[in-house]
ZABATOR-450273 format. One record per atom (N, C-alpha, C): residue in three letters; z, x, y. Coordinates in pm, whole numbers, plus 50000, padded with zeros to 5 digits. Example, Ala and Ser with C-alpha at 12.3 -4.5 7.8 and 13.67 -1.06 7.14 Angstrom:
% residues 2
ALA507805131949431 ALA507805123049550 ALA507805132049670 SER507085128549775 SER507145136749894 SER507875129050003 
This chain:
% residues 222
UNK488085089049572 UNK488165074649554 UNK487355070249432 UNK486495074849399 UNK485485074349298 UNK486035076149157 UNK486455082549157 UNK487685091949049 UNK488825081449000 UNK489535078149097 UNK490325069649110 UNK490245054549032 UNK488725048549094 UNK488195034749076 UNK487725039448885 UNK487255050948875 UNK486965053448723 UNK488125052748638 UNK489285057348674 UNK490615054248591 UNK490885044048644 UNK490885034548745 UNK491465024348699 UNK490395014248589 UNK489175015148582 UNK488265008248511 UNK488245009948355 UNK488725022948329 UNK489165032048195 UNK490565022448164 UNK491655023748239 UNK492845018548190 UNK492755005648145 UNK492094997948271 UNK491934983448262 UNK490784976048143 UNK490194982248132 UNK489374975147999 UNK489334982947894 UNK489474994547849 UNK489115005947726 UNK490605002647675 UNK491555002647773 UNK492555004047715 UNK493324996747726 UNK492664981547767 UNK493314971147724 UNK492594965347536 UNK491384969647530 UNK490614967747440 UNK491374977347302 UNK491714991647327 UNK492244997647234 UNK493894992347219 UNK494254986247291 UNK495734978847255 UNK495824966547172 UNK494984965547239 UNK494214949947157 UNK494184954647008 UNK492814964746987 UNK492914968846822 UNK494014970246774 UNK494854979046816 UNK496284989146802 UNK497084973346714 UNK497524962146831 UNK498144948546752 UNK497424946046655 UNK496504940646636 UNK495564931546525 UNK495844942146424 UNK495794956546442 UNK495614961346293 UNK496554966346260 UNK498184961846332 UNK499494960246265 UNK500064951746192 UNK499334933546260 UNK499434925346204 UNK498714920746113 UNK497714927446094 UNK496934927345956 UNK497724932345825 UNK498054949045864 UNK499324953445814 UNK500204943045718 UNK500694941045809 UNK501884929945822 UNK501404920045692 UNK500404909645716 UNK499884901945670 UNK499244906345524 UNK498814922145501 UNK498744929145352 UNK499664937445265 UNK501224930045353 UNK501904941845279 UNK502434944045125 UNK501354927045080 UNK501814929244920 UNK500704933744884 UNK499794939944972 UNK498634947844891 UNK498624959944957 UNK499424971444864 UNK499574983344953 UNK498484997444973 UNK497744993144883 UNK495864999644926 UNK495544995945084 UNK495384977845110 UNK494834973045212 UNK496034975745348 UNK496994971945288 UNK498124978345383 UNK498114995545450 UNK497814998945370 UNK497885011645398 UNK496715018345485 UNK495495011045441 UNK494015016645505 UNK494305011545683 UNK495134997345697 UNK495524990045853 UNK496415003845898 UNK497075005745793 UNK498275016045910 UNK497585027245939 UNK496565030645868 UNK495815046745912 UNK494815038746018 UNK494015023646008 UNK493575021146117 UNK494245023946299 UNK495295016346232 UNK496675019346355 UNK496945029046439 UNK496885039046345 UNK497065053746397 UNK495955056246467 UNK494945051846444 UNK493675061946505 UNK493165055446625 UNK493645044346593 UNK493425034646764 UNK494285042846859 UNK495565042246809 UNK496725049846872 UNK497065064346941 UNK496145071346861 UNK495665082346912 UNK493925083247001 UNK493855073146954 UNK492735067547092 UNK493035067147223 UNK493735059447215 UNK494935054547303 UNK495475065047405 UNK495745071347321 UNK496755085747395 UNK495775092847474 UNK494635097647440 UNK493795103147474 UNK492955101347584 UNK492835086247557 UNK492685077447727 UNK493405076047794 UNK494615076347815 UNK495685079547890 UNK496135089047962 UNK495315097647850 UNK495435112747930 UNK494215114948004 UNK493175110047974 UNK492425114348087 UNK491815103448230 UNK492755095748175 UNK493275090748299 UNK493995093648398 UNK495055099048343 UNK496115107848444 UNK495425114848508 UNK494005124348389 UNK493725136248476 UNK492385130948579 UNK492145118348543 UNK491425112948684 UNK491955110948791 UNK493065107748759 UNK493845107648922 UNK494725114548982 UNK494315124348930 UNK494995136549015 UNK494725139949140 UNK493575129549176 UNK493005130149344 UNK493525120649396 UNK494175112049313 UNK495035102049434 UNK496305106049425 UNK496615100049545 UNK497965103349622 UNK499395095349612 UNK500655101749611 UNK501725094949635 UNK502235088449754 UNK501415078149749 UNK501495072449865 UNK503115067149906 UNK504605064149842 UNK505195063149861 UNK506335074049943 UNK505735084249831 UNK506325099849896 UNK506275099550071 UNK504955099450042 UNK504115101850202 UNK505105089650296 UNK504975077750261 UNK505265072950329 UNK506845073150391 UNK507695078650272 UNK509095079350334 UNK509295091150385 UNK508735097950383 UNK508735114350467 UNK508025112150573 UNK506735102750660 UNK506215100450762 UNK507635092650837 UNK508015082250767 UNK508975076350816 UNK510625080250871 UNK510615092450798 UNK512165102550822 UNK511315107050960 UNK510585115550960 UNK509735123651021 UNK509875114451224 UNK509495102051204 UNK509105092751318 UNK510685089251377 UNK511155083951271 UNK512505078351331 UNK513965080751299 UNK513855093551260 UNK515165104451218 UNK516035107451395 UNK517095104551350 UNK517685105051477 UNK517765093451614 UNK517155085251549 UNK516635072751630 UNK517275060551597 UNK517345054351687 UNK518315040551673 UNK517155029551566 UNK516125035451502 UNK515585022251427 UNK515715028951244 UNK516005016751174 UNK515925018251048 UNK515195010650973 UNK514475020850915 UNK513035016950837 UNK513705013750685 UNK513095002750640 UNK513225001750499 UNK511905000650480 UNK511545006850349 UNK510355005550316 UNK510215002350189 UNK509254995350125 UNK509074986349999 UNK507714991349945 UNK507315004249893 UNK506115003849885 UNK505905003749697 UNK504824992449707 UNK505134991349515 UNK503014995749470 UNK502915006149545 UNK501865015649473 UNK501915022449453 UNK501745026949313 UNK502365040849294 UNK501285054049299 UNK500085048549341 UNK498895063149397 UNK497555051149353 UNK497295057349508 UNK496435053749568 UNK494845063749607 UNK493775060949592 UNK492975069849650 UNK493105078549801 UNK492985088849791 UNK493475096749915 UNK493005091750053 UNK491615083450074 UNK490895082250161 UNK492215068950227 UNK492425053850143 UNK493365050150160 UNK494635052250183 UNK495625059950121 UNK496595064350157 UNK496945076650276 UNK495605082050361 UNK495525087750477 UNK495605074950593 UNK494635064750584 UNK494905055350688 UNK496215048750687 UNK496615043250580 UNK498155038950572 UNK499305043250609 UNK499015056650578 UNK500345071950671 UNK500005067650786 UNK498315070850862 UNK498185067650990 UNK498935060351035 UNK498635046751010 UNK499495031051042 UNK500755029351069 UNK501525033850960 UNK502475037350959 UNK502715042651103 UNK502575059151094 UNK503085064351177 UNK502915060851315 UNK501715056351362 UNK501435052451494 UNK501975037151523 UNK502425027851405 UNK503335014051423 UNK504925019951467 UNK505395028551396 UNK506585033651417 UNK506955042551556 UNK505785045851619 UNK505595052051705 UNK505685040051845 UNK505315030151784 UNK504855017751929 UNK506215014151911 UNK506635013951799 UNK507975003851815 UNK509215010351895 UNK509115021751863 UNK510105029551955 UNK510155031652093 UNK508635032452168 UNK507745033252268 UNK508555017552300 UNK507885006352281 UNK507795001252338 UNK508604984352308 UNK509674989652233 UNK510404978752196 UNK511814983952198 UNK512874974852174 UNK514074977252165 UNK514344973252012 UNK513634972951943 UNK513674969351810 UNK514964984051718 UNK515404974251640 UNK516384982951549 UNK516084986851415 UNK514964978951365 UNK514614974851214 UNK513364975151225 UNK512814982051082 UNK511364981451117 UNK511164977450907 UNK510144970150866 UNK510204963850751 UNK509074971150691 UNK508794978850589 UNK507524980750575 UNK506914976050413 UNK505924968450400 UNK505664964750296 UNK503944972250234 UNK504304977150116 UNK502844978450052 UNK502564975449946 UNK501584966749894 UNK501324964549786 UNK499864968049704 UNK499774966649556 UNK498544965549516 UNK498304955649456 UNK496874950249494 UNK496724937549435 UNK495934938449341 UNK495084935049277 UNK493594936249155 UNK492654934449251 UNK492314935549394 UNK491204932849473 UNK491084941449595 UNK492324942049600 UNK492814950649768 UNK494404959649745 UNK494124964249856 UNK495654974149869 UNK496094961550010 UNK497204969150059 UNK497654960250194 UNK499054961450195 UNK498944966150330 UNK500024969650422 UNK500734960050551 UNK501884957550554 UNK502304949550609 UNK503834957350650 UNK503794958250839 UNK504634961950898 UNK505924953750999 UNK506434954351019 UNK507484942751103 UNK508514950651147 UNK508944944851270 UNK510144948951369 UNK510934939551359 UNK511964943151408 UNK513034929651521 UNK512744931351662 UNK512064940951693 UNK511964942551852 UNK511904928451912 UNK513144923551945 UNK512624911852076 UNK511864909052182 UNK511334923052214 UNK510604923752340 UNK508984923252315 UNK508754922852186 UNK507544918052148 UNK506974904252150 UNK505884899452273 UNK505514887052290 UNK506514881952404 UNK507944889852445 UNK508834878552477 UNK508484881452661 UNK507504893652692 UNK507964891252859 UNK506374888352908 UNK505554882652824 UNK503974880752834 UNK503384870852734 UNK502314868752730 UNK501444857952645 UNK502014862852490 UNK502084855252414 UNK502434860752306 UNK501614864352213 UNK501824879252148 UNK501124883452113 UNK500614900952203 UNK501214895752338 UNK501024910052386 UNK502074918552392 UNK503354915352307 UNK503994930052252 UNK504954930152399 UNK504924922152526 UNK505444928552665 UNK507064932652650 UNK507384939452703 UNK509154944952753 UNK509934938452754 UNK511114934852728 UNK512114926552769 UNK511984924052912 UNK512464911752945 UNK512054914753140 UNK513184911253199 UNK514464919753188 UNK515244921453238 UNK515154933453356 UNK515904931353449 UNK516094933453580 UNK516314953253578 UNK516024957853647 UNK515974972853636 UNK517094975753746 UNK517734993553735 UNK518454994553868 UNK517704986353992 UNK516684987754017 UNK516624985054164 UNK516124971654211 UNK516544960854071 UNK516664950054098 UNK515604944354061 UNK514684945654015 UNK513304949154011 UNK512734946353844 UNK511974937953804 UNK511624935753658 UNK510584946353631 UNK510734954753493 UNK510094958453497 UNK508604953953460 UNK507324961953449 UNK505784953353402 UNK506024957253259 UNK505474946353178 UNK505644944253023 UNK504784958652945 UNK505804958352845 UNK504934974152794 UNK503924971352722 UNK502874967452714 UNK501664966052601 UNK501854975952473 UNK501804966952408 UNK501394971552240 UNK500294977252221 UNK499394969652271 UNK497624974852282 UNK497144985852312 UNK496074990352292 UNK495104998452366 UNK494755008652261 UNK495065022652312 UNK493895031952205 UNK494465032052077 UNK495785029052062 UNK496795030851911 UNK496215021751815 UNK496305011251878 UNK495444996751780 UNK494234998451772 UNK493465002851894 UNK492075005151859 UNK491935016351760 UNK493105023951737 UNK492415038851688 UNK492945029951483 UNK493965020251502 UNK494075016251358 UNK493205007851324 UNK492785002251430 UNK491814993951332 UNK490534997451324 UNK489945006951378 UNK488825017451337 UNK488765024751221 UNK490115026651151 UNK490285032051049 UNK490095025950982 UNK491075012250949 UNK491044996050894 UNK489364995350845 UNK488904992650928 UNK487454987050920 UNK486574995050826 UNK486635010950915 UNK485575024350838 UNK486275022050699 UNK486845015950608 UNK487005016450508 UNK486495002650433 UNK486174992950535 UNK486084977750499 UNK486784970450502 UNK488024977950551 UNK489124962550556 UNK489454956050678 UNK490324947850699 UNK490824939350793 UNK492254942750837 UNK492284942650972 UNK493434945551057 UNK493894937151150 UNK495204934951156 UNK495354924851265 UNK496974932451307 UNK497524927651424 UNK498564930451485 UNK498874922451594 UNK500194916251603 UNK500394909751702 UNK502334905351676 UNK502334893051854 UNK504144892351795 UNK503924882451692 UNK505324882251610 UNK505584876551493 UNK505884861951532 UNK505444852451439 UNK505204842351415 UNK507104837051353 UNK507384843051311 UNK508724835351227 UNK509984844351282 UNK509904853351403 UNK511114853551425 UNK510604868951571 UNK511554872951636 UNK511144880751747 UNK510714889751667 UNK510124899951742 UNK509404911251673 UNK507934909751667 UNK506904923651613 UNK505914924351608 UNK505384928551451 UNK504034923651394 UNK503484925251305 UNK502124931751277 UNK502384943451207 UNK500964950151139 UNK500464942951027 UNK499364945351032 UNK498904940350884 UNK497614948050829 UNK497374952550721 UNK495944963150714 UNK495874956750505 UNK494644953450507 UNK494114951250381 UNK492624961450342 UNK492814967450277 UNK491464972750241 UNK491044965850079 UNK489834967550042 UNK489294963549908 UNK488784975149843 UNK489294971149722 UNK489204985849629 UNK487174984149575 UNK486724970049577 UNK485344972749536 UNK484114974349702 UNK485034980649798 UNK484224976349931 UNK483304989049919 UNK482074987349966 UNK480635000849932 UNK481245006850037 UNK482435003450123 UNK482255011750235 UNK483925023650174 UNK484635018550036 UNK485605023250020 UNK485555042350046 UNK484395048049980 UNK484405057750025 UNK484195067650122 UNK484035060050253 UNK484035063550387 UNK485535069750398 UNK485445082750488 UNK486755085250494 UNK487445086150627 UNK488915080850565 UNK490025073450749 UNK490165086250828 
């Protein structure tokens, strides 16, 4: 994670700063091209920013060779959970590598959300969103399961409560217990915030997991 936070700090200011030079001393260029001494000294400036440039780039890459493809991961956890199964996952994940410590809890999440929904919903669709922000990562999960919230207080995830062979409703399946406790233990040991419950804008249930990329606790591992 350390590694990681160093290339992104490298990309984000060195080499917004050497892009910066790279323009100004084209358009300087530009601006001397009836003086082709001064013209000429900008374009060798140019170059050497440019190969600045490259060089930070590259060892940027090779800083993050400890983070992870977190998208990979995530559509192979997701074949993996609900291959053969009546639910279809779309997944939206727009990070393209992530520190490993993060992208282990997020697989987690993943897999143990995809795991409840099958368990304990009749859900068909499962939504998965990840993003990166400039402050935080964050994960955001969703069903159609109707039976989330709909046979108990809402929010407790209960069964459809339709009538069983023997006439008989069944007791609501809880969402809760060691699965949520075990995600949001993860959630937290990293510094972030977790929440889960039924959905607010339509049947179904919602994950949600934010971690912060400057949290002292980022390098605790999920």
């Amino acid at each position: 994670a350390e590694r990681a936070r160093i290339a992104r700090e490298i990309h984000d200011n060195v080499g917004h700063q050497l892009t910066r030079a790279s323009l100004q001393a084209e358009a300087l260029r530009v601006v001397h091209a009836g003086e082709p001494g001064v013209a000429a000294d900008f374009a060798d400036v140019k170059a050497t920013v440019d190969d600045a440039l490259a060089m930070v780039r590259s060892s940027v890459h090779a800083l993050r060779d400890d983070s992870v493809d977190l998208g990979a991961q995530m559509h192979k956890v997701a074949g993996e959970v609900s291959g053969g199964t009546r639910l279809d996952v779309e997944l939206d994940v727009a990070c393209e590598h992530v520190p490993a410590n993060v992208s282990t809890c997020f697989v987690a999440l993943l897999r143990e959300s995809l795991a409840n929904t099958l368990r304990h919903s009749g859900a068909t669709r499962a939504e998965v969103r990840c993003f990166e922000h400039p402050a935080f990562y964050q994960l955001v999960i969703v069903d159609n399961g109707g039976a989330a919230g709909a046979g108990g207080k809402k929010g407790a995830g209960g069964a459809a409560a339709g009538a069983g062979p023997d006439g008989k409703k069944p007791a609501p399946a809880s969402r809760d217990g060691m699965g949520l406790s075990s995600m949001r233990e993860r959630v937290e040991a990293l510094g972030g915030s977790f929440r889960a419950g039924a959905r607010a804008d339509a049947p179904g249930w919602r994950v949600f997991a934010s971690i912060p990329k400057s949290s002292n606790k980022s390098e605790a591992k999920a």
